[in-house]
N, C-alpha and C positions, 0 to 999 in steps of 0.2 A: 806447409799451409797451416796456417793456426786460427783455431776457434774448434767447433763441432763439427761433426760430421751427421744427417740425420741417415741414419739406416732404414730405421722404420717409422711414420710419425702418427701410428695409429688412426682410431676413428677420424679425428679434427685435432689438430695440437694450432696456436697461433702464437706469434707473438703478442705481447700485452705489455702492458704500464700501467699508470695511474687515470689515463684516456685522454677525450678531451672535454673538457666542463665549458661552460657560456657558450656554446655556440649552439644550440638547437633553435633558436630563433634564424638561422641559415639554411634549417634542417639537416645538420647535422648531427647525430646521435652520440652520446661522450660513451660509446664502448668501453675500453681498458679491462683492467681482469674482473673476472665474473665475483670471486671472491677476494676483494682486498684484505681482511686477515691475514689469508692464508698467505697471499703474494707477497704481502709486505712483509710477514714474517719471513719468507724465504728470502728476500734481499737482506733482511735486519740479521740472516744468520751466516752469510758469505761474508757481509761486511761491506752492504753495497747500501749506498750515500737513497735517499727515498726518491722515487721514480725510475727507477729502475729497470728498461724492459726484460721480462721473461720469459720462458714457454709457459702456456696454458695448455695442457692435456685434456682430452676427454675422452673417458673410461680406459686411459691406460693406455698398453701394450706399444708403445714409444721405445725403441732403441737408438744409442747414441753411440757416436764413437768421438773421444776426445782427441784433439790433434795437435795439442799443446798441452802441459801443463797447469790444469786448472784447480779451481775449489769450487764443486757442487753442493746444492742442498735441492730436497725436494720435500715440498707440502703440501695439507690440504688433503683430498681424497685419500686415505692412508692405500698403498698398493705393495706389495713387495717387489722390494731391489736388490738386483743384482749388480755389482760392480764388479767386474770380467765376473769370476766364480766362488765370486764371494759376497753373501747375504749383507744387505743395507742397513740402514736405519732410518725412516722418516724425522724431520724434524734437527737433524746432525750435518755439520760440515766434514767434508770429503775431501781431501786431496787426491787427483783423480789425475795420475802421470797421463802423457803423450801414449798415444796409441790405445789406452784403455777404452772397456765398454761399458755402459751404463744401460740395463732393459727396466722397464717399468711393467710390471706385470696390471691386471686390471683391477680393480678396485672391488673389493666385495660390498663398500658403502660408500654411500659419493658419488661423485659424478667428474669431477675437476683435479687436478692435479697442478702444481706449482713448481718447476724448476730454475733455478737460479743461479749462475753464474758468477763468480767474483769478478768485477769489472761491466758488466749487463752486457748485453747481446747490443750487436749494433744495426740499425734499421735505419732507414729515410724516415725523415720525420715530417708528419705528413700535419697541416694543421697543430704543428706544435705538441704531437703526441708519433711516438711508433707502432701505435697498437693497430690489430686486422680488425675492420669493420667490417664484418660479414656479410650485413644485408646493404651496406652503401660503396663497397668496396672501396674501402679507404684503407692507405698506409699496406704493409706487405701483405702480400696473399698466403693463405694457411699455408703449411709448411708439406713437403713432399721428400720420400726418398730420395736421396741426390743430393737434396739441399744442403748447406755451406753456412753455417753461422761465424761468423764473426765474434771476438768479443770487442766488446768498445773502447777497452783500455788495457792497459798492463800496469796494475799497481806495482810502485819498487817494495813494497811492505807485504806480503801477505799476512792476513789476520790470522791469531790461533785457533781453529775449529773450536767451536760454537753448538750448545745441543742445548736444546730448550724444550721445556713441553707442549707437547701440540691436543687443541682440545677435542673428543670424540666428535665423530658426527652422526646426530639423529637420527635414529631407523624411521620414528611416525612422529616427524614434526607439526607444530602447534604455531600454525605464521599470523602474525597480528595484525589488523588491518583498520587504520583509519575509514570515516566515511568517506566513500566517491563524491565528486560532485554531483554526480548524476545517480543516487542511493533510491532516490527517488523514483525511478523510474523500472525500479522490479519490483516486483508483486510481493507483497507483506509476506505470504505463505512462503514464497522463496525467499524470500532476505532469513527467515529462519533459519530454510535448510540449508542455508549456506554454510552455518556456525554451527550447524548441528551432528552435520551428518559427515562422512568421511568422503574424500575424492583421491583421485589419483591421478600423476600427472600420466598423459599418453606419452605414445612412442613420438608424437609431434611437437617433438622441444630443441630447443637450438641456442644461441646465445640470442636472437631475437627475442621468443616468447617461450611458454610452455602451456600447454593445452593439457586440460583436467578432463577426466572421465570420470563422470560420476549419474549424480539424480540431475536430469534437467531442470533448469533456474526459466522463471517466464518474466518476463516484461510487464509490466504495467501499462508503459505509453511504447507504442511502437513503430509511430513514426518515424521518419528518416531525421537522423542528426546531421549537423553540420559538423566539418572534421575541427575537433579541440585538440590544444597541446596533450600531450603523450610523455609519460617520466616512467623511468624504469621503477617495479613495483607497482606500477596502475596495473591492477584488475578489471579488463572489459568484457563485456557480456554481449555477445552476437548473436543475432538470430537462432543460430542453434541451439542455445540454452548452453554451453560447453564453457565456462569460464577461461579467460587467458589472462598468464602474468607473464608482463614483459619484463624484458632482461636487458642488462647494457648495449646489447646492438638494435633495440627498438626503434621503429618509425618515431619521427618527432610530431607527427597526431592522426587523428584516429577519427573514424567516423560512427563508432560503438559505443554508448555510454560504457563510464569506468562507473564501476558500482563501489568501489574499494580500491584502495592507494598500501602496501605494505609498507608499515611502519620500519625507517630506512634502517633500521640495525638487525633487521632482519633477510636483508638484501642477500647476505653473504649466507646464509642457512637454504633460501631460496635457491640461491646460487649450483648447491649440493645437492638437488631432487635428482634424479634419475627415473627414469619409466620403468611403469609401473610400482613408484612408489605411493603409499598411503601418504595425504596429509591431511590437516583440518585446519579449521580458519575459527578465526577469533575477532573482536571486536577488541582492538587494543583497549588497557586503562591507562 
């Protein structure tokens, strides 16, 4: 039997790609991996062609057992690896015989992880993407012990390993934020402490949104909104005063003013929060 084997696939591990883009007017949501850097770089270091599907891990503790001979990389959350009993490298290609084990320990920063496959994992492609849409259950469902990967091809060539450097990630990030359309509608005193003060996201994070703990935010107008489109990166503000930022698996609209939109190069840093991290907000220039 050839491809992966999963042993363990941790908290959430999924497959991903690139997602699917133009279709939220269907409401559909373009999922795909939470951090594309990171993802694309693990394809770009196997030597896999862009789109790619991968594993997405979160917070680690992911065990594999290869069933063919492969070439690995993993990136993104930096974690230590073991390959059978011997120490890894983030960021490096792997020649990874038949029968080998690959564990992913959990990340001490970060939140995601990226493994990659030479050849990419093979999935139904569901809307033209193979990634797991968590909150619209699209495409394969999160991965379970037992599970059977596939790879999608058998290159006649394997590439020569590949080691590039991978960039740190932020213990107290600083995320930029466009005005919402609806900026309007919080209270001057809170539109301050938004940019001022420090929050943190809660244990309520998912690849839909992340939910911040922090100083409660009030409303200006509080009437009932009518539901508007929804992009990953909108900032909405709920009755509770509790700010959320959605993520690739987000509803396609919302019935919350968005106070703020993350300016998109920041997606991928967003990406990397874990609970109870500090972050702060900013007013991109």
């Amino acid at each position: 039997m050839s491809g992966l084997t999963v042993l363990d696939a941790g908290l959430l591990s999924t497959i991903q790609d690139e997602g699917r883009s133009g279709l939220e007017a269907y409401a559909v949501s373009p999922s795909g991996a939470a951090d594309k850097p990171a993802y694309r770089l693990a394809n770009r270091i196997v030597g896999n062609a862009a789109g790619v599907a991968v594993i997405e891990t979160t917070l680690g503790a992911v065990h594999l057992r290869a069933e063919q001979d492969l070439v690995i990389a993993v990136t993104g959350a930096p974690v230590a690896l073991m390959l059978d009993d011997m120490g890894a490298a983030m960021g490096q290609a792997y020649w990874v015989r038949a029968g080998s084990e690959l564990f992913l320990g959990r990340p001490l920063v970060g939140l995601r992880s990226y493994i990659a496959v030479r050849g990419g994992l093979a999935a139904r492609r569901v809307l033209g993407s193979r990634s797991t849409d968590t909150l619209g259950h699209l495409g394969p469902r999160p991965l379970a012990a037992g599970d059977h990967l596939v790879v999608d091809h058998d290159p006649e060539r394997l590439p020569a390993p590949d080691q590039v450097p991978t960039h740190p990630i932020e213990a107290h990030p600083v995320l930029d934020l466009l005005p919402g359309p609806r900026l309007d509608w919080m209270e001057a005193a809170s539109a301050k402490v938004l940019t001022s003060a420090p929050f943190r996201a809660s244990d309520q994070l998912d690849r839909v949104g992340t939910r911040f703990d922090g100083p409660s935010l009030f409303r200006s107008i509080t009437r009932e909104l009518a539901s508007e489109a929804i992009l990953a990166g909108a900032l909405q503000l709920p009755p509770s005063g509790a700010p959320i930022l959605f993520g690739p698996d987000h509803p396609t609209t919302g019935g919350y003013p968005v106070i703020g939109v993350l300016a998109e190069r920041q997606l991928p840093l967003a990406a990397q929060l874990r609970p109870g991290q500090e972050v702060r907000f900013r007013w991109a220039r």
